[in-house]
C-alpha positions in Angstrom: -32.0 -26.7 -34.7 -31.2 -30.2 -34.3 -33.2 -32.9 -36.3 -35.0 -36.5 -35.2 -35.4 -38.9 -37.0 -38.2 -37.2 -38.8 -36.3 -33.9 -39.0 -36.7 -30.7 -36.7 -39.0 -29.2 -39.2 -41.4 -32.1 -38.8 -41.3 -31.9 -35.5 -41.7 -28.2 -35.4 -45.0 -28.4 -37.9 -46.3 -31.5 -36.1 -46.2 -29.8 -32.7 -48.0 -26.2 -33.9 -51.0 -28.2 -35.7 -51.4 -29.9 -31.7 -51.3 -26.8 -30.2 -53.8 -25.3 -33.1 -56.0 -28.5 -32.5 -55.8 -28.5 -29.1 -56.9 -24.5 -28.7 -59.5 -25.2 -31.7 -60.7 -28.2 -29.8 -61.5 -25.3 -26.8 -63.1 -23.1 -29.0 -60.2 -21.0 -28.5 -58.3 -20.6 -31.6 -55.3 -18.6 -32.6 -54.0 -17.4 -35.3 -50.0 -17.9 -35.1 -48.2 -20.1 -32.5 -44.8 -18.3 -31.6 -41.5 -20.2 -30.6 -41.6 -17.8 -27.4 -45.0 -18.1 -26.4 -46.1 -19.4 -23.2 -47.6 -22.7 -22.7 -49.8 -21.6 -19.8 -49.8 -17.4 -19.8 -50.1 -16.8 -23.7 -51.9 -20.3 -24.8 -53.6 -20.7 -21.2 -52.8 -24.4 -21.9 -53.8 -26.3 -18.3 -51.9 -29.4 -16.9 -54.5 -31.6 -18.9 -54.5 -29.7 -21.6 -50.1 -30.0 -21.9 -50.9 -34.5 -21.2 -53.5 -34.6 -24.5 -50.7 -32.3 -26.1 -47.6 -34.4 -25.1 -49.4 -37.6 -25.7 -50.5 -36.8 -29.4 -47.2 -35.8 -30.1 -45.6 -38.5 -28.8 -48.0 -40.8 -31.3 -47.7 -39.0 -34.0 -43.8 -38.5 -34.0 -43.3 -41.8 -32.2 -40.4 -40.7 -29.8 -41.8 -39.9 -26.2 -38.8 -37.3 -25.0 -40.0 -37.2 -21.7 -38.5 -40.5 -20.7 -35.5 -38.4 -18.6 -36.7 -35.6 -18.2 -40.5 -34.5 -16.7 -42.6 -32.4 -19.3 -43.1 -30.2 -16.5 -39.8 -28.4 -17.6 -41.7 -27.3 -20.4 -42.5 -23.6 -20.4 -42.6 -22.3 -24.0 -43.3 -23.6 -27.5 -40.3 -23.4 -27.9 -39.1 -25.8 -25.4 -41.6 -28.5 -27.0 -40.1 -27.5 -30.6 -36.6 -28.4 -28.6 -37.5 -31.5 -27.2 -39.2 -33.4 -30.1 -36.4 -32.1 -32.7 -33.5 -33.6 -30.4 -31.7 -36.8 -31.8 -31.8 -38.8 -28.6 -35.3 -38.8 -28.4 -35.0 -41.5 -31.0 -31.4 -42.9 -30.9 -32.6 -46.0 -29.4 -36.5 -46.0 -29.4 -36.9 -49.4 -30.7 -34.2 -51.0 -28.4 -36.2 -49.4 -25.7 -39.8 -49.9 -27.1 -38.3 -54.4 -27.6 -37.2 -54.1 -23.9 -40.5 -52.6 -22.9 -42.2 -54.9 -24.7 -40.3 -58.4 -22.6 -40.6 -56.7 -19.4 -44.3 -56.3 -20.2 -44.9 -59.6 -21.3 -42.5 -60.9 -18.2 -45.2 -59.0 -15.7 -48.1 -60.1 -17.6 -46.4 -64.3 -17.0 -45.6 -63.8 -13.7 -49.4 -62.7 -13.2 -51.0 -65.4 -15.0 -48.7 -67.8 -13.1 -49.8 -66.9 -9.7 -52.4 -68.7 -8.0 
């Protein structure tokens, strides 16, 4: 498996303690998460329930991997172990997150400046 900058392993750990949150959140907890198990049919993980998911891992692996692609690819645990472990996730995440940043704060002048 490939590694991020925090390493596939991290990534891998990081994303089964989500899903355990997330299930133990629902009062539905499991015992093992399994790289072939399904996000919906085995975890019965909702639309919601895969946003909350993606956007804690994103925070707490700071990479967002869905920025070409759509999470909605996403079928297994395995596919989320995939695409949090892959090296461009991260190759330029603080180019992108600077040029964000300008755009955002060239939106937020353009609004103040109007009458």
């Amino acid at each position: 498996m490939s590694h991020a900058a925090g390493g596939g392993d991290q990534a891998e750990s990081v994303v089964r303690a989500e899903i355990h949150r997330v299930l133990d959140m629902q009062g539905r907890p499991i015992e093992r998460v399994s790289v072939d198990d399904s996000l919906s049919d085995t975890l019965g993980l909702t639309s919601m329930d895969l946003v909350e998911l993606i956007a804690a891992l994103n925070a707490r692996l700071h990479v967002d991997p869905f920025r070409q692609r759509g999470f909605t690819e996403l079928r297994t645990v395995g596919d989320l172990f995939r695409a949090y472990a892959t090296p461009e996730t991260s190759r330029d995440a603080d180019a992108e997150l600077a040029t964000s940043r300008r755009r955002a704060e060239a939106r937020r002048a353009r609004w103040r400046a109007e009458p």
